[in-house]
KOLGU-4560 file (N, C-alpha, C; in nm, 3 decimals, padded with zeros to 5 digits):
<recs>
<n_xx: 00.084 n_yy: -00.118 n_zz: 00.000 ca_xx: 00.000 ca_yy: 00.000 ca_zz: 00.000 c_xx: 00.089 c_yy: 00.125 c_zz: 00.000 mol: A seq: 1 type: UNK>
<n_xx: 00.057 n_yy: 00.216 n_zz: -00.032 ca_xx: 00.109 ca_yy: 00.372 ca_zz: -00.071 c_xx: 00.031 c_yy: 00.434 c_zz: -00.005 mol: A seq: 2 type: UNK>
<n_xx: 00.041 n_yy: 00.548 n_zz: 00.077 ca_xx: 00.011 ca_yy: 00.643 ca_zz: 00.110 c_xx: 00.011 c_yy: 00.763 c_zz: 00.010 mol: A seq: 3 type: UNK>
<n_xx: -00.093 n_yy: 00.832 n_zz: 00.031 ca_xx: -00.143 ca_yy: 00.966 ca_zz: -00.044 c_xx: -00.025 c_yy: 01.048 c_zz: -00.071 mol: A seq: 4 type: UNK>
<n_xx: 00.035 n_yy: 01.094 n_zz: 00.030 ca_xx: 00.191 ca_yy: 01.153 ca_zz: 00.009 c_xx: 00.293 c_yy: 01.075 c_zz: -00.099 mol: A seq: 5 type: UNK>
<n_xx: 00.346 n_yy: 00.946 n_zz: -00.094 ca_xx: 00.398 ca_yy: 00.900 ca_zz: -00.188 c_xx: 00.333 c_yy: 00.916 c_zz: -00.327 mol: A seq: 6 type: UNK>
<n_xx: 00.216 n_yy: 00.895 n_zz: -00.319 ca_xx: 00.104 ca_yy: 00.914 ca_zz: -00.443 c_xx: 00.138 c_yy: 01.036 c_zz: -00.525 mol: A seq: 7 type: UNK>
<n_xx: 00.153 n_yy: 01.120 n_zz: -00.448 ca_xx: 00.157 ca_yy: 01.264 ca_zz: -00.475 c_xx: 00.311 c_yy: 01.313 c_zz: -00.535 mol: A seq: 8 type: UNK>
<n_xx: 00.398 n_yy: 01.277 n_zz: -00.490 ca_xx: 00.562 ca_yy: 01.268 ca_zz: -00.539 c_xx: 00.568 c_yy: 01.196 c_zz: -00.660 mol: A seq: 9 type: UNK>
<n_xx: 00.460 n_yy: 01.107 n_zz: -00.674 ca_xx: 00.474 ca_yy: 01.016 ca_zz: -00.780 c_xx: 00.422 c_yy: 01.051 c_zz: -00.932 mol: A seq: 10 type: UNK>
<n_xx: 00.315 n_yy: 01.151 n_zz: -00.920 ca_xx: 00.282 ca_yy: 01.227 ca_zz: -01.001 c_xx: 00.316 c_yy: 01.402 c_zz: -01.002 mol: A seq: 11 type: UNK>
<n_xx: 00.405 n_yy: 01.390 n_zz: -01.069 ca_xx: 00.492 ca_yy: 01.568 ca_zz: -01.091 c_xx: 00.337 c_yy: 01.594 c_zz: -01.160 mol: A seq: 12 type: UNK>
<n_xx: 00.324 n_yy: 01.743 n_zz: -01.062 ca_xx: 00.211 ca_yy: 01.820 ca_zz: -01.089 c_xx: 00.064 c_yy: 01.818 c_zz: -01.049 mol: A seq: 13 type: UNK>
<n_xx: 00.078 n_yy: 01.666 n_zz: -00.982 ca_xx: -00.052 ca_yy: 01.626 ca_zz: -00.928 c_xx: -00.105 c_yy: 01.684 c_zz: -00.833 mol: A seq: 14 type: UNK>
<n_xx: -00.206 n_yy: 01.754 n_zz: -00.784 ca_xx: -00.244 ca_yy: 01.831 ca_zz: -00.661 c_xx: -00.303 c_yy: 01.750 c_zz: -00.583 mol: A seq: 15 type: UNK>
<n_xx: -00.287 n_yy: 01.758 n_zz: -00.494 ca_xx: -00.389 ca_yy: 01.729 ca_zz: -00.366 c_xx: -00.532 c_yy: 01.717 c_zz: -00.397 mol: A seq: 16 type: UNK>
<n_xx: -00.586 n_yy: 01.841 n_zz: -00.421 ca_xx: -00.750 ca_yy: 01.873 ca_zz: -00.453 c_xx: -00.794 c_yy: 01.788 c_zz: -00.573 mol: A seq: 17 type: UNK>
<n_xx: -00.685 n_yy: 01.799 n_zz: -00.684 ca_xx: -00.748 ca_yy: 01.720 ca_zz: -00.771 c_xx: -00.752 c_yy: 01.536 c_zz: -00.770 mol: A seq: 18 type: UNK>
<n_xx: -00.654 n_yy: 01.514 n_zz: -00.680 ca_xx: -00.659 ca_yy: 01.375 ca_zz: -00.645 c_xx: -00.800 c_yy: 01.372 c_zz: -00.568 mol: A seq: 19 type: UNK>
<n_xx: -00.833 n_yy: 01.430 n_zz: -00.486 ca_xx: -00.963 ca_yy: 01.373 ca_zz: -00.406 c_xx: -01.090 c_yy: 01.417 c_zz: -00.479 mol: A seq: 20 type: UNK>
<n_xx: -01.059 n_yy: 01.521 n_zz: -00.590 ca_xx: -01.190 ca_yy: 01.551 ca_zz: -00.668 c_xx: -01.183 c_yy: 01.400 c_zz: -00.762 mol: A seq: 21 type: UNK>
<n_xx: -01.071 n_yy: 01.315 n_zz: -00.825 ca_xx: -01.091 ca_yy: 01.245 ca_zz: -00.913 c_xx: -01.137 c_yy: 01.094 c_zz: -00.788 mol: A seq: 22 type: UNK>
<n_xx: -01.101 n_yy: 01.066 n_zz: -00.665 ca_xx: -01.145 ca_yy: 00.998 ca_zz: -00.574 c_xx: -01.301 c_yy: 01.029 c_zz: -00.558 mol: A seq: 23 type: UNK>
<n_xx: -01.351 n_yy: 01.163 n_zz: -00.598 ca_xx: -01.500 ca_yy: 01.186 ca_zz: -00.532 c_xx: -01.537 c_yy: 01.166 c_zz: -00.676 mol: A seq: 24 type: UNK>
<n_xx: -01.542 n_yy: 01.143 n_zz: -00.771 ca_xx: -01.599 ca_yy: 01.116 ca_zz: -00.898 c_xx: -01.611 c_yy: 00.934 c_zz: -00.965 mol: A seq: 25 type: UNK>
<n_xx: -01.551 n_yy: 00.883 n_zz: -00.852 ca_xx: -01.543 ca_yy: 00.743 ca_zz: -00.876 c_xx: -01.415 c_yy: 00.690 c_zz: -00.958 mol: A seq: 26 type: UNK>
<n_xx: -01.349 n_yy: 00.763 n_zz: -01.003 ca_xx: -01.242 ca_yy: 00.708 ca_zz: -01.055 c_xx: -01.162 c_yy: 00.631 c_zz: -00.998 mol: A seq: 27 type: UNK>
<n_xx: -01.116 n_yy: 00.642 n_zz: -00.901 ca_xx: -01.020 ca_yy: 00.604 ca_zz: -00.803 c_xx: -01.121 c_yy: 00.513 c_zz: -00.651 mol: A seq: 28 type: UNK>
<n_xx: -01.054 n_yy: 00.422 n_zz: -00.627 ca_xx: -01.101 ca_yy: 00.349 ca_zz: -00.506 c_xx: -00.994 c_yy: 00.346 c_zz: -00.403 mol: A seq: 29 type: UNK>
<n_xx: -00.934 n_yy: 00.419 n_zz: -00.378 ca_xx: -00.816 ca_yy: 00.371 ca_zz: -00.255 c_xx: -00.906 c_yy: 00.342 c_zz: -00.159 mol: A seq: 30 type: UNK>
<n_xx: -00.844 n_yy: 00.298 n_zz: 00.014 ca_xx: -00.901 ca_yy: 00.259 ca_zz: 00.094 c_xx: -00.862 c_yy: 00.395 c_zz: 00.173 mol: A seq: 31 type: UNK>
<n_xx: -00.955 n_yy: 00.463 n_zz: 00.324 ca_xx: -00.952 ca_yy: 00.551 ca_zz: 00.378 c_xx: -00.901 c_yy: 00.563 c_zz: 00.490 mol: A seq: 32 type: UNK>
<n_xx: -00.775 n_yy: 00.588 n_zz: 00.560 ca_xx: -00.712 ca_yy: 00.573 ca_zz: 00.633 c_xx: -00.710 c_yy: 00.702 c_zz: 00.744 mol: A seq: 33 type: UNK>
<n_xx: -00.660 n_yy: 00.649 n_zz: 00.881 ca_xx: -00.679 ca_yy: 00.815 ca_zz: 00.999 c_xx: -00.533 c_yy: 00.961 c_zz: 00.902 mol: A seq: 34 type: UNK>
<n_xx: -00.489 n_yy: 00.844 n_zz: 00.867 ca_xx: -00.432 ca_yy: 01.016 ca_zz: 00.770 c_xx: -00.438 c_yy: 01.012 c_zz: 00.652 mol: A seq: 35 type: UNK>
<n_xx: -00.477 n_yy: 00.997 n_zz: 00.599 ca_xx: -00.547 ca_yy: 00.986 ca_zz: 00.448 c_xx: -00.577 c_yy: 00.862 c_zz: 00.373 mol: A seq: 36 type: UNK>
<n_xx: -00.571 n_yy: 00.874 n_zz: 00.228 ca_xx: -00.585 ca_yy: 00.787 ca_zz: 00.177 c_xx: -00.458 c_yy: 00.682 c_zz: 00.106 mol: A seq: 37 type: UNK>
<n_xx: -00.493 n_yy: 00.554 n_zz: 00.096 ca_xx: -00.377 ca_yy: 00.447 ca_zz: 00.074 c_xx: -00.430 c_yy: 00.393 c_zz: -00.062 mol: A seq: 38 type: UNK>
<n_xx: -00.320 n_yy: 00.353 n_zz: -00.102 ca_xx: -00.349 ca_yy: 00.308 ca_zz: -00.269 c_xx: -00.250 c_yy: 00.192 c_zz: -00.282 mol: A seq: 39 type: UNK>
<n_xx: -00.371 n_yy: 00.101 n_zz: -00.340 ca_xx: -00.283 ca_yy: -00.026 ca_zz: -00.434 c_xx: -00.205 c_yy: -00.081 c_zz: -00.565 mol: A seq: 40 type: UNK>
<n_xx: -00.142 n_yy: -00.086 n_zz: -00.558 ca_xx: -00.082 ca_yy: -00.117 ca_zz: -00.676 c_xx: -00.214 c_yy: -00.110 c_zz: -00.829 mol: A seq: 41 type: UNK>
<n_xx: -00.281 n_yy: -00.177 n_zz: -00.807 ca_xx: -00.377 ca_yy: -00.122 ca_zz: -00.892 c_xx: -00.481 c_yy: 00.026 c_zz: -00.922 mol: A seq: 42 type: UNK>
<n_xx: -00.474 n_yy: 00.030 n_zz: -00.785 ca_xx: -00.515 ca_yy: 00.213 ca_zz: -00.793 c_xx: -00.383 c_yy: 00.303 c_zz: -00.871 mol: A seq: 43 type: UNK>
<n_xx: -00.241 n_yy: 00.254 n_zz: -00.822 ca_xx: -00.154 ca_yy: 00.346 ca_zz: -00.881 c_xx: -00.133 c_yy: 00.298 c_zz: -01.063 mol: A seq: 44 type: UNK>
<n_xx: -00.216 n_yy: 00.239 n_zz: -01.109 ca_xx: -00.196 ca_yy: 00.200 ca_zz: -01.231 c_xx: -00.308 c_yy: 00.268 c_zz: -01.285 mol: A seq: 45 type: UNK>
<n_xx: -00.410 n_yy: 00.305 n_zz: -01.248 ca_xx: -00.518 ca_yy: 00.335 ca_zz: -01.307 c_xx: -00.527 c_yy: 00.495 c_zz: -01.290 mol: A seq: 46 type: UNK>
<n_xx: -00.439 n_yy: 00.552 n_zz: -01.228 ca_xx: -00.440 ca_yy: 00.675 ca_zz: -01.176 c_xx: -00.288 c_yy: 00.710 c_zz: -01.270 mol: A seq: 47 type: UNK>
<n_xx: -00.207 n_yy: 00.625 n_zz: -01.309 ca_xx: -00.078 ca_yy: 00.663 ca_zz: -01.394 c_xx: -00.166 c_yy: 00.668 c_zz: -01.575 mol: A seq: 48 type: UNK>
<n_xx: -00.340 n_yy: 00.581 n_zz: -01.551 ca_xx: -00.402 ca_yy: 00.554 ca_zz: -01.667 c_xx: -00.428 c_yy: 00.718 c_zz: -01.711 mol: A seq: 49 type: UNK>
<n_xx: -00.523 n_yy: 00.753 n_zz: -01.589 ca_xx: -00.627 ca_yy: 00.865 ca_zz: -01.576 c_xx: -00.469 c_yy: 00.997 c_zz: -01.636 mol: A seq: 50 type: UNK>
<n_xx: -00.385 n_yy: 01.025 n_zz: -01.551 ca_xx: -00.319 ca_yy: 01.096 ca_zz: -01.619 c_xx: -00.258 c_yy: 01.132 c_zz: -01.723 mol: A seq: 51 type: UNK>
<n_xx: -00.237 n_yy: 00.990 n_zz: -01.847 ca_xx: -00.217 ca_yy: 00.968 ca_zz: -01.955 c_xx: -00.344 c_yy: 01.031 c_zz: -02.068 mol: A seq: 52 type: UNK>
<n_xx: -00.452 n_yy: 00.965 n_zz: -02.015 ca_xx: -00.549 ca_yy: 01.022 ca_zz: -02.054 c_xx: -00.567 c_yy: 01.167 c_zz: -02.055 mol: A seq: 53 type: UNK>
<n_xx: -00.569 n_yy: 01.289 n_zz: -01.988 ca_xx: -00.585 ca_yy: 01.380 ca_zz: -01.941 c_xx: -00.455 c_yy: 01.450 c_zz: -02.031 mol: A seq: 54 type: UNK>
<n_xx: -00.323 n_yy: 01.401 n_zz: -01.998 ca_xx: -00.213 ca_yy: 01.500 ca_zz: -02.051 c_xx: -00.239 c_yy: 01.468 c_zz: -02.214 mol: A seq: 55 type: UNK>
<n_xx: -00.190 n_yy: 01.325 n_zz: -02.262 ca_xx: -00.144 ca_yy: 01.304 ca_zz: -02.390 c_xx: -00.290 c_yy: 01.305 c_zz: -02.467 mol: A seq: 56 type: UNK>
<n_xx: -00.388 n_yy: 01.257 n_zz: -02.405 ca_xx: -00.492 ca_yy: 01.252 ca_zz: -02.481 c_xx: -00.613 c_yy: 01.395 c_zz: -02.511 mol: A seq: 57 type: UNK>
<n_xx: -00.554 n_yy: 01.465 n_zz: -02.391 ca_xx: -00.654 ca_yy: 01.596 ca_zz: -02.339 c_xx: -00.833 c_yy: 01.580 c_zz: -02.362 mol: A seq: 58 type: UNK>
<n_xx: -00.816 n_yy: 01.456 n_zz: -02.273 ca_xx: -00.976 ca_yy: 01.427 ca_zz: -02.257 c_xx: -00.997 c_yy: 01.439 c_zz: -02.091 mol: A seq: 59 type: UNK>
<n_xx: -01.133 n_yy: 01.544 n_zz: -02.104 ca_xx: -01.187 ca_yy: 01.616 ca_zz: -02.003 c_xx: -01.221 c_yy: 01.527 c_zz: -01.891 mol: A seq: 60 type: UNK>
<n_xx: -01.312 n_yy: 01.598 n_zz: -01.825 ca_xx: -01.362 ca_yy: 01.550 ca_zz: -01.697 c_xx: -01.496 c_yy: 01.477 c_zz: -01.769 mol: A seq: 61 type: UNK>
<n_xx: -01.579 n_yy: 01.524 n_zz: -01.832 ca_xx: -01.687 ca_yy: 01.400 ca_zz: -01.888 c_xx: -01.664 c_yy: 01.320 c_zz: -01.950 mol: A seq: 62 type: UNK>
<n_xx: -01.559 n_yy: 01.313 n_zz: -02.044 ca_xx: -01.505 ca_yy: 01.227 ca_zz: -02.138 c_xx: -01.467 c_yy: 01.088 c_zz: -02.040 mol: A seq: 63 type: UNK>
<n_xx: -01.380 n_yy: 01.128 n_zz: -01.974 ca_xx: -01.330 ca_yy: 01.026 ca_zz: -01.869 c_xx: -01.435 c_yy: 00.966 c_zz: -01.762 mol: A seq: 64 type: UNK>
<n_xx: -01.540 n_yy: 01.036 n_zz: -01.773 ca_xx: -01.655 ca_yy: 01.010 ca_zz: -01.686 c_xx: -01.730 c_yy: 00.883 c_zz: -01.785 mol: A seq: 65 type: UNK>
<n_xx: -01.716 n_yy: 00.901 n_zz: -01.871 ca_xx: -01.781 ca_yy: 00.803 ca_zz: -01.996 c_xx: -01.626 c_yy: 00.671 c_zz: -02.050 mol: A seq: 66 type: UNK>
<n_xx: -01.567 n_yy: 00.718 n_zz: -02.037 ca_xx: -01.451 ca_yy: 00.629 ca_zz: -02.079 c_xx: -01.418 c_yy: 00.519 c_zz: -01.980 mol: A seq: 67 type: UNK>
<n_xx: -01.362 n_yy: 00.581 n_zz: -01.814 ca_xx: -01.325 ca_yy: 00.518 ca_zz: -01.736 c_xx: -01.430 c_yy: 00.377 c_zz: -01.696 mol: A seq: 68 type: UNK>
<n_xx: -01.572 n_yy: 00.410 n_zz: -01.709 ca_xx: -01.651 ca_yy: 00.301 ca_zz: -01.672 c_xx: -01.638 c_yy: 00.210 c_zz: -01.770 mol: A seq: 69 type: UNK>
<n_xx: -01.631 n_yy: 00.255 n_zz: -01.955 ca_xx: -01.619 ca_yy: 00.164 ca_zz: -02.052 c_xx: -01.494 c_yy: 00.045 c_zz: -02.025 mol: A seq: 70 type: UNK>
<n_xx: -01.403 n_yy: 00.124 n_zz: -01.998 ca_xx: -01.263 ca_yy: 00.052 ca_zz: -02.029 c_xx: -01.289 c_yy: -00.026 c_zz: -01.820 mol: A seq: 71 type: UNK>
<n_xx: -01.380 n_yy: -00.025 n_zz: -01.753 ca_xx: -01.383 ca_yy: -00.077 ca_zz: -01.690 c_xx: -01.484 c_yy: -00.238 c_zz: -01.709 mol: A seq: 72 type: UNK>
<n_xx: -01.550 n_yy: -00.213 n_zz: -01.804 ca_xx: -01.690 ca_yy: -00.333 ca_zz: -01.858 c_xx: -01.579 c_yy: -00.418 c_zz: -01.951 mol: A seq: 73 type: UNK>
<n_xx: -01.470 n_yy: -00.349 n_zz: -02.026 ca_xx: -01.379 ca_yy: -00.481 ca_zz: -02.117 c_xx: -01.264 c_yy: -00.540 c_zz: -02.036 mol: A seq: 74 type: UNK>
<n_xx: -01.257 n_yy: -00.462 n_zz: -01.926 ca_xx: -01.137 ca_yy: -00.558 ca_zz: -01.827 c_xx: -01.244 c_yy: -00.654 c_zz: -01.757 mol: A seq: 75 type: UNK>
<n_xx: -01.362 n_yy: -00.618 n_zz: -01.693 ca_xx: -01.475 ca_yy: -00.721 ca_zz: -01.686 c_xx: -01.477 c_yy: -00.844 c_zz: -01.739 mol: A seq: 76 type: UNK>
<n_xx: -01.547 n_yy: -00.799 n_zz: -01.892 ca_xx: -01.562 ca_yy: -00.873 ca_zz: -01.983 c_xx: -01.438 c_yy: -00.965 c_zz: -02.062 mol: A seq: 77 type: UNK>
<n_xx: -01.356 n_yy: -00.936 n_zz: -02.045 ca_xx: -01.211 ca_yy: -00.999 ca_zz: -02.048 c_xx: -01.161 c_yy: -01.096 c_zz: -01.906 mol: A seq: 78 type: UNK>
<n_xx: -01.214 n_yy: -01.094 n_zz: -01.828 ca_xx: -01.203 ca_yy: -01.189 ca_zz: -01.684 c_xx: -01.301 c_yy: -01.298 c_zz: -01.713 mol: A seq: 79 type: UNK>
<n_xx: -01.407 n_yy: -01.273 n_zz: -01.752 ca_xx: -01.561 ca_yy: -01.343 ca_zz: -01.782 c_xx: -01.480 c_yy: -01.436 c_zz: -01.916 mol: A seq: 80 type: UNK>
<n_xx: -01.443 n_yy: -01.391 n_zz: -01.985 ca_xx: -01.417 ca_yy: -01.457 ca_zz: -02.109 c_xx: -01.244 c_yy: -01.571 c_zz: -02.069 mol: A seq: 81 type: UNK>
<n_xx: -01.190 n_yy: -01.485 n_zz: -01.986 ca_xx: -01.073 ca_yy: -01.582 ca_zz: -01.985 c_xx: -01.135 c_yy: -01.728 c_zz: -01.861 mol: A seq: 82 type: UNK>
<n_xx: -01.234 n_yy: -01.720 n_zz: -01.790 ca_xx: -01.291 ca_yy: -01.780 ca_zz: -01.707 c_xx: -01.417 c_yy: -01.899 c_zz: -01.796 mol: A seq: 83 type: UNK>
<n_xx: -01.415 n_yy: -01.850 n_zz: -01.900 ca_xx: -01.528 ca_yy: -01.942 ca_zz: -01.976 c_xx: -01.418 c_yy: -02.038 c_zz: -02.050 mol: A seq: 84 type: UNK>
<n_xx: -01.305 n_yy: -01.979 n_zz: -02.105 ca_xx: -01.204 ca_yy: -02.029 ca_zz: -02.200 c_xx: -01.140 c_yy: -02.152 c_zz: -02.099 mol: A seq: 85 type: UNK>
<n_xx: -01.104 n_yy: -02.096 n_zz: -01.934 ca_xx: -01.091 ca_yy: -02.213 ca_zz: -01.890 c_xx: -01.176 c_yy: -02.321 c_zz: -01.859 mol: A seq: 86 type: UNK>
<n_xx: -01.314 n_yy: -02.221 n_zz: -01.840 ca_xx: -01.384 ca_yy: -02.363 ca_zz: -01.803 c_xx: -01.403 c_yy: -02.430 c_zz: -01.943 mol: A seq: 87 type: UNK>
<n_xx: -01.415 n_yy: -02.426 n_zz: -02.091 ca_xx: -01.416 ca_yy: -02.537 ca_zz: -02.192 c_xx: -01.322 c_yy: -02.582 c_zz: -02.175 mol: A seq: 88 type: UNK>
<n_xx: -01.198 n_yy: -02.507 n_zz: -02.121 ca_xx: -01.060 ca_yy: -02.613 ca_zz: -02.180 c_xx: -01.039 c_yy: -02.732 c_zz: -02.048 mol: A seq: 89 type: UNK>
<n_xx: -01.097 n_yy: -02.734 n_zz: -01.982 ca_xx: -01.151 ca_yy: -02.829 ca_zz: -01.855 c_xx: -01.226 c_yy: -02.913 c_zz: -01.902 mol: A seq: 90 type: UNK>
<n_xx: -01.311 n_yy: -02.905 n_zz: -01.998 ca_xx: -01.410 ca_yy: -03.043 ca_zz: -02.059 c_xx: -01.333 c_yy: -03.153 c_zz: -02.146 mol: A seq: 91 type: UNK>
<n_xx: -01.394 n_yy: -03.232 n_zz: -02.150 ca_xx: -01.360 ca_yy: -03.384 ca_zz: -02.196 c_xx: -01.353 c_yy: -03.316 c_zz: -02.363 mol: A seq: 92 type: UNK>
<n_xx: -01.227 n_yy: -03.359 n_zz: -02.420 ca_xx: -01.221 ca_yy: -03.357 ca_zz: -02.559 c_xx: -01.347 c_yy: -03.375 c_zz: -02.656 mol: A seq: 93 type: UNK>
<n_xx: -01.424 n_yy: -03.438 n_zz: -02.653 ca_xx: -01.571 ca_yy: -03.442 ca_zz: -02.735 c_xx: -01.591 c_yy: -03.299 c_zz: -02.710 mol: A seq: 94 type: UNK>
<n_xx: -01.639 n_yy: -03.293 n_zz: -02.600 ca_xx: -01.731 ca_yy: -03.132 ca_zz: -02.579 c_xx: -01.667 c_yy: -03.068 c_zz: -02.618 mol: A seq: 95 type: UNK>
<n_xx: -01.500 n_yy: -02.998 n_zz: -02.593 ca_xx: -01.473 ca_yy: -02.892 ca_zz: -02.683 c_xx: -01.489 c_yy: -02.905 c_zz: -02.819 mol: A seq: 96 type: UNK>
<n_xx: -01.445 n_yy: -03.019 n_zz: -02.864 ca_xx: -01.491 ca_yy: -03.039 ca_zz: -03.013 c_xx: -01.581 c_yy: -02.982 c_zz: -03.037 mol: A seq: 97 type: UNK>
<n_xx: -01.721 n_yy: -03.012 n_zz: -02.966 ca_xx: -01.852 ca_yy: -02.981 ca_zz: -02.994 c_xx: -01.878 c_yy: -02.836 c_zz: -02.988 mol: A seq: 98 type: UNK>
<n_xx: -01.834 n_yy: -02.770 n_zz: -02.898 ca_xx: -01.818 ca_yy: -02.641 ca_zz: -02.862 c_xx: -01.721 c_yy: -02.541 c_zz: -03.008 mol: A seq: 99 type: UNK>
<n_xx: -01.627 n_yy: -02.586 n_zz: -03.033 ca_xx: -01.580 ca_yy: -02.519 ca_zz: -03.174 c_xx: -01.633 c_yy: -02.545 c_zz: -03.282 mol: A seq: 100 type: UNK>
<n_xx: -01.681 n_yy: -02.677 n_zz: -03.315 ca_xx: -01.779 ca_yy: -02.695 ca_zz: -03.453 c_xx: -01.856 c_yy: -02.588 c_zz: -03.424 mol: A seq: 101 type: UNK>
<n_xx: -01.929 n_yy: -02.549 n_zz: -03.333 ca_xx: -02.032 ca_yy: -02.484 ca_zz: -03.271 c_xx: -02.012 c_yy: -02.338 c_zz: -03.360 mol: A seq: 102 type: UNK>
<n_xx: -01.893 n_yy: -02.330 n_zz: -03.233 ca_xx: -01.870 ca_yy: -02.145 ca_zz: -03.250 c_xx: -01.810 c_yy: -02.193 c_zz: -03.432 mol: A seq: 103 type: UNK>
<n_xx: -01.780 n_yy: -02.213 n_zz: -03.482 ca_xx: -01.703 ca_yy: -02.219 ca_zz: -03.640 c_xx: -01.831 c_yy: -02.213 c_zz: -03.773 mol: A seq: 104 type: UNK>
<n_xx: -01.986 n_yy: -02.242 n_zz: -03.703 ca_xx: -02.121 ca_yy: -02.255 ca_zz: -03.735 c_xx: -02.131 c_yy: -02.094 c_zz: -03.748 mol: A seq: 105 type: UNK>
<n_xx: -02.112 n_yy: -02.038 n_zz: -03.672 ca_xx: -02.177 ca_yy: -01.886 ca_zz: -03.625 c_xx: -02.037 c_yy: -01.795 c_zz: -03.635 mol: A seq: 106 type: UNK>
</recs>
């Protein structure tokens, strides 16, 4: 875990205010601590995302309001799909068979 302070060194230019405005907009989930907030390795990836977005891409505060949830439904939908792929590749050789004639139909 990271503390808000490290957080903050970690992004040249990052403010304070705007870290907890992008925390109060749902972007960010850290957990809430008696001196601030702590971040996981995955919060600091998605927050190195959000700034990429913002500098190189110069997409706003609604844009990202519409984006961040999308690109949150295909990391979803990409868990769902690697979880189905294992469960066929777990079946008895017939069934996958049956299962690719299938999908190779459609």
């Amino acid at each position: 875990m990271r503390e808000e302070a490290e957080i903050l060194g970690l992004f040249s230019g990052l403010r304070r205010e705007t870290l907890h405005v992008w925390i109060e907009r749902g972007w960010l989930a850290p957990t809430r601590g008696g001196d601030g907030y702590r971040f996981q390795e995955i919060d600091v990836a998605r927050l190195r995302l959000i700034v990429e977005f913002r500098t190189d891409l110069a997409l706003d505060d609604d844009a990202l309001d519409v984006v961040l949830p999308l690109l949150d439904q295909v990391h979803g939908l990409r868990r769902e799909l690697h979880r189905l792929a294992d469960a066929v590749n777990a079946q008895p050789q017939d069934v996958q068979a049956r299962i690719s004639a299938h999908l190779e139909e459609n």
